[in-house]
C-alpha positions, 0 to 999 in steps of 0.5 A: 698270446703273451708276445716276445722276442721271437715275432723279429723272425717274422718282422727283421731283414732276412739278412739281418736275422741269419747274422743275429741267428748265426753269429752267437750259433757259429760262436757256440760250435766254435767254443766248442770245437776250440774245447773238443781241439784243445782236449784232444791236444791236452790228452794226447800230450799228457796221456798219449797218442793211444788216449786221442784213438780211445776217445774217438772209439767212445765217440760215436756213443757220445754222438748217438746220446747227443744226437738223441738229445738233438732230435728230440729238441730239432723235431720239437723245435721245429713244432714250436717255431710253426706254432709261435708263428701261427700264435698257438702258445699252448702247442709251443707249452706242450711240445717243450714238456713231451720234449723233457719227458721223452729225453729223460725216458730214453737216456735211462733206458740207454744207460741201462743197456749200455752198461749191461754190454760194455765188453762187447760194444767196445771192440765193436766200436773200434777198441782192439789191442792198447785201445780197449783199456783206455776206451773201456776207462772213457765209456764207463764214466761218460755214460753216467752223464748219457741223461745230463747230456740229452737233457742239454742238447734238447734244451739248447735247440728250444732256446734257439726256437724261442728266437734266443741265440744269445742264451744257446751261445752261452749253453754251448760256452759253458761246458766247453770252457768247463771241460778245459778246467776240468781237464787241467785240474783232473788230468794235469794236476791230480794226474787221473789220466783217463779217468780224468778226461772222462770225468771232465767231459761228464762235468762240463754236461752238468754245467751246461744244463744248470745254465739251460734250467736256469733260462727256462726258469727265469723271465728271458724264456715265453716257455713256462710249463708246468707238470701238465705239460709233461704228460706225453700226448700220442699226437705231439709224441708223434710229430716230434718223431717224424722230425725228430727221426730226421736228426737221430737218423743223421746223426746216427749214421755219423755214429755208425761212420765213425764205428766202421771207419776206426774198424776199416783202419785199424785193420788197414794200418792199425792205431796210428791209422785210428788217430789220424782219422780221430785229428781230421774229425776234430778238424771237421768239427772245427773247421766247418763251425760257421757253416753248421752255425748258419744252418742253425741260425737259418732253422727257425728264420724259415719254421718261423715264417713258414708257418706264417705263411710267409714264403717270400721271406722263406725263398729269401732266408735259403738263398742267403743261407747257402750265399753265406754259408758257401762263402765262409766254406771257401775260407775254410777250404783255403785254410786247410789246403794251405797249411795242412802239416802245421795243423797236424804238428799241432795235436802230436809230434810222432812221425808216423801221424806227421807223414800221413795225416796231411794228404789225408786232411785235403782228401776230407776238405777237397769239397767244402766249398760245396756242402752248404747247399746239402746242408740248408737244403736238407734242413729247410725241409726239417725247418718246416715239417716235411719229414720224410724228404728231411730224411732222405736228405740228409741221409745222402751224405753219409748214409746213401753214398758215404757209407757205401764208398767207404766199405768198396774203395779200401778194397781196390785203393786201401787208406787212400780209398778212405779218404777219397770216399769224403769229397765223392760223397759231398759232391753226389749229395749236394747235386741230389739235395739241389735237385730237390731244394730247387723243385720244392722251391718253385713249386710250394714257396709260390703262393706268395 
């Protein structure tokens, strides 16, 4: 096998490789979530509060496209770490080509039925009264991109597979910084309002995969398929979906809590509730960017190894994940206890949001601090191809517990019950993901 730069996942300092593997990570989800604060910012200043509400009713069909493209790319990916590291270059080539193949199949097919049913999936998603139109506007357009944004997300992960940080950073830079322009342009100078922001976002897709293309076809990438490799083979097919599945299922459920929640709380307290909840999932995203860029970083540190049979420095790379993860959740914490009204007076001005919004964001960020062990655990479990406990882990957090609080707790506490249903599920999640971490670490990474 022609050897290249992802052999340092089996040979750097452990501590080393998380910072190299995490920082430009961290920095990627970082531009990204600056782009998805300052969008949020720029629409609900020049369209409106309303245009914040609609963009969060199209949210989970963006988040279901992306998470497609995730999966596809995290199940792939965690095949082609385990085979670089067991020297099997020809798995690596096969899997990245049934990777592109799968993606492009599914997105069409998506588009296809998503446009079909417009009408109806819009109010299923949350978009009643003045947020049906603007949502309708935002959906129509950003679905033409479904395959564009699939196509990048899968992509980004590979690169990242490929031990490659620096270029997946840049995957991530790209369309952020391209949908701001694009939002200044469309929205502010040629004044297209919705149509405007839709087409930003669609933009900044294109750029993003014209800069993933361009890595693979360029001598930075080990990765150079041909249409051979594109031919789907049943037995790849199939392990890419078993941890694939994992991702999709994730995010999936992200998708379905953000469908309930716009409903819940439209009922509750109608658009204004919609919007308070859209600004503290921009903050989510925002927030918590280092520790979802360590746990990205730690992802092919541990595939890597693992399949080198490496396990010392597989029990390390947990032990420092989750030190390094926890401790900039502390910060973060910190940050939004203290200056929750500030943040909020950053996105709108309305009275109504300004009152409610705060208590309700130190709700959501009450246990930060201990989220990075449910997050590295479920993904250790991912990282070295063990599906179905990938699964069940990572579907603790919102799917097991999250989901089930939200649907009782409104009844009896009505928005407060909302809120207090988010650091519940955090902590319940993370006692079930240490059990189990910790089981699998004494008895599997022993044998070394």
């Amino acid at each position: 096998m022609r050897k290249g730069k992802s052999e340092e996942l089996g040979k750097l300092p452990i501590s080393q490789l998380i910072i190299k593997q995490s920082v430009p990570a961290s920095i990627g989800i970082l531009v990204m979530s600056i782009n998805i604060l300052v969008d949020t910012i720029l629409v609900g200043n020049w369209i409106g509060a309303n245009a914040i509400g609609a963009i969060n009713v199209v949210l989970p069909v963006s988040f279901f496209i992306a998470a497609l493209g995730m999966a596809i790319g995290i199940g792939g990916s965690s095949i082609i770490s385990r085979a670089l590291g067991a020297d099997n270059h020809s798995k690596a080539l096969h899997t990245f080509g049934n990777q592109i193949s799968i993606t492009l199949i599914l997105t069409l097919g998506m588009i296809t039925i998503g446009l079909l049913f417009v009408d109806e999936l819009i109010p299923i998603f949350g978009g009643k009264g003045e947020l049906f139109e603007p949502a309708k506007i935002y959906y129509k357009i950003v679905l033409y991109g479904v395959p564009i944004l699939g196509l990048s997300m899968m992509g980004n992960t590979v690169i990242r597979a490929e031990g490659k940080p620096n270029y997946a950073m840049v995957a991530m830079i790209i369309p952020s910084v391209g949908n701001l322009v694009l939002d200044v342009i469309l929205i502010n100078v040629f004044d297209m309002g919705m149509h405007g922001a839709a087409w930003a976002s669609t933009g900044s897709y294109v750029l993003c995969l014209g800069w993933i293309i361009y890595f693979f076809l360029s001598k930075h990438s080990e990765l150079k398929i041909n249409f051979s490799h594109l031919s789907i083979k049943p037995k790849i097919l199939t392990e890419i979906s078993s941890l694939g599945f994992v991702t999709l299922s994730r995010q999936a459920v992200v998708s379905i809590t953000y469908l309930l929640l716009n409903n819940i709380l439209f009922e509750l307290e109608g658009e204004s509730a919609v919007t308070t909840y859209a600004i503290i999932s921009r903050m989510l995203m925002f927030a918590l960017f280092p520790v979802l860029g360590v746990t990205q970083g730690f992802l092919p540190i541990a595939g890597f190894n693992y399949g080198a049979e490496n396990y010392a420095r597989v029990r390390e790379s947990i032990n420092k994940a989750i030190l390094y993860a926890s401790s900039v959740g502390l910060l973060v914490f910190a940050v939004i206890m203290i200056f929750p009204q500030e943040i909020v007076s950053v996105f709108t001005q309305e009275e109504k949001i300004l009152e409610r919004t705060p208590s309700a964001m130190r709700w959501v960020f009450a246990a930060v601090p201990v989220i990075s062990l449910q997050l590295i655990g479920s993904a250790y479990f991912q990282a070295i191809g063990k599906a179905v406990p990938a699964l069940l882990l990572t579907l603790t957090r919102q799917g097991f517990f999250f989901i089930p609080l939200v649907l009782i707790l409104p009844k009896f506490y009505g928005e407060f019950g909302v809120w207090i249903s988010f650091p519940l599920a955090d902590v319940i999640s993370t006692l079930v993901t240490g059990y189990f971490l910790n089981k699998e670490v004494k008895t599997d990474l022993v044998k070394t």
